[in-house]
C-alpha angles and dihedrals in degrees: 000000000000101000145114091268123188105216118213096196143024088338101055088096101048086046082050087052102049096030103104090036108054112083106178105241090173107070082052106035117064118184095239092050099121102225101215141320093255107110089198084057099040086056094046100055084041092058086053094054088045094055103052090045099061088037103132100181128008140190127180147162106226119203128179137172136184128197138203110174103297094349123099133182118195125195119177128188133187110206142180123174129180125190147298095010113328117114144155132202144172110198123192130182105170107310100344126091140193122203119202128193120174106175093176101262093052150020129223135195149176150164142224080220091067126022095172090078161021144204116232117175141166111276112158098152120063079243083074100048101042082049080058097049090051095048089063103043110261102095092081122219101330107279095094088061097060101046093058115051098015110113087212106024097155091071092053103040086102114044124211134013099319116214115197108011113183143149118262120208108287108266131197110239112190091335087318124116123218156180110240126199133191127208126185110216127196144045137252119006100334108061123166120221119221121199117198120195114187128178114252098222097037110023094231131145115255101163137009127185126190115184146118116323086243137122110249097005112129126235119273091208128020127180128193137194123202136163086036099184128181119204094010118194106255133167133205088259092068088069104041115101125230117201117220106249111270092017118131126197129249139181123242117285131244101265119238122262092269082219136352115300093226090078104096138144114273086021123116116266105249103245121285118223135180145066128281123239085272093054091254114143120241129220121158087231084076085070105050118140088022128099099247127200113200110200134187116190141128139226087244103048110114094206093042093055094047083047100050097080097058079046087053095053098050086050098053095037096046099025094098094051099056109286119134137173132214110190115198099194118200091208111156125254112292094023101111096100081052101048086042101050086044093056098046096048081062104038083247077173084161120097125278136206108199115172096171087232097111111194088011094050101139101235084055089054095043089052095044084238103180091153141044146264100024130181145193123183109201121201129225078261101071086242136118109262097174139358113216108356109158134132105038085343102072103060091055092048089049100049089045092050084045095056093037111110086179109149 
């Protein structure tokens, strides 16, 4: 699950890691979506696919950062990997680190955050070792991922349904040239801009940027890849784990309920408290008779903010017939400048509940909310027409919810 997950037990501190980094491609992004009519495009993204596929042997510095006014959150990762399964990382976010070892039979991990143990699993196919990867942080915000073990990645390099897609003037990354896109992604008002950068000789990435569609407006995310090696020189060593000393192993854990079971289509929504950003109190019964979308979310949540175009669009297209959100954000204390700001900036005009108690907000408690974002689509009924749709899933379950007379 490709989301900002808030772990109970041993992987808390890997989740804490990788939490700002990781924003889910793969609920926007279906392999048989065309990228664009543009055959030099098409080619080009072909010949990308076509790179990371026949990589052999691969070494990079990943760098991502994430922005949020004068806040910035920085995760870098070095990385080699060598086919079929075998793979190495250091992943560091401030003062914490992950260390990842794959060797091709198995796949080790720890964390600064606890020294006492150490997950070790099967992982036998490069799949296992790029989901641990991404489990610890290094694996960026999700495209990585995909062009590495997809059997057809260039159909997925843009997600959604892009809208312009055009080259951009070559640029030199880092002493590399390359051929730079951009893609327009989103529907309605509230459109995301992503900026490719690929090497000319090898096809690799060497940038990408995700922000607002405006001119002048800076990036929200921008991820960077240097000493790009093929074929790097590796030894057995490279791959061989080391546990900390004192440190056990243990399997990985059962995950958390990302929210209360409870929470079912046809069941009743759990009761909603609080005040809006006006002061206003919220009950669902003020929505009775509406399509409501309950979403939890939060400004610094890396998969939230690459959702909230396709949010803003449903709102603008089935407003009129009867569709309303409530978002309930688990932004931290202090942060309502910042959530306003945020929300104006986006034309966010739906109702907010804003505690200030983060993780502890206590909408998020009463739903059992260990993951975002997090939806519930609530039918005229009153009753729960869909948990977590959300990318290509949530207009279809709209518009179903929208035309439902169920009692």
């Amino acid at each position: 699950m490709k989301t900002i997950t808030r772990s109970l037990k041993f992987l808390a501190a890997l989740a804490a890691l990788s939490a700002i980094t990781v924003v889910s491609w793969t609920h926007f992004a279906p392999a048989s979506r065309a990228q664009s009519s543009n055959t030099d495009i098409q080619n080009l993204l072909g010949q990308v696919g076509a790179a990371y596929r026949n990589l052999r042997a691969f070494a990079a510095i990943v760098e991502t950062t994430q922005r949020n006014g004068s806040e910035e959150r920085k995760v870098t990762a070095k990385l080699t990997l060598v086919k079929p399964g075998k793979l190495a990382a250091d992943v560091r976010m401030g003062s914490d680190t992950a260390h990842i070892v794959a060797d091709g039979m198995t796949v080790f991990m720890d964390s600064s955050r606890d020294k006492t143990r150490y997950l070790k699993q099967p992982a036998t196919k490069l799949e296992d070792a790029v989901m641990a990867l991404g489990r610890g942080g290094g694996a960026g915000i999700g495209l990585l991922p995909i062009l590495l073990t997809a059997a057809n990645a260039e159909k997925q390099i843009i997600p959604g349904k892009p809208g312009p897609v055009k080259r951009l003037p070559d640029e030199t990354i880092g002493g590399t040239a390359c051929d730079v896109i951009s893609a327009v992604v989103g529907e309605g008002a509230r459109t995301s801009r992503f900026n490719y950068a690929f090497g000319k000789q090898d096809h690799l990435l060497r940038r990408l940027t995700i922000g607002p569609d405006k001119e002048g407006e800076k990036p929200s995310i921008v991820e960077t890849y240097s000493n790009v090696t093929l074929q790097p020189t590796v030894t057995d060593a490279l791959f061989k784990y080391t546990p900390l000393p004192g440190a056990v192993a243990a399997s990985a854990p059962i995950e958390p309920e990302m929210f209360d079971p409870r929470l079912k289509a046809g069941a009743v929504p759990l009761t909603i408290t609080g005040n809006d950003l006006s002061g206003k109190a919220v009950s669902l019964d003020q929505y009775k008779g509406k399509v409501l979308l309950i979403d939890f979310w939060a400004t610094w949540c890396g998969p939230c903010v690459a959702e909230l175009p396709n949010v803003i669009a449903a709102y603008n297209k089935y407003h009129s017939r009867g569709f309303e959100i409530l978002g309930v954000t688990l932004d931290e204390a202090n942060s309502r400048q910042k959530l306003d700001s945020f929300m104006a900036s986006r034309k966010m005009t739906w109702r907010q509940i804003y505690d200030g108690k983060g993780w502890e907000a206590v909408n998020a408690k009463a739903y059992g909310v260990h993951g975002i974002p997090f939806t519930l689509l609530v039918g005229r009924n009153g009753k729960i027409a869909a948990v977590g749709a959300r990318g290509e899933a949530l207009a279809p379950a709209i518009e179903a919810a929208l035309l439902s007379r169920l009692p």
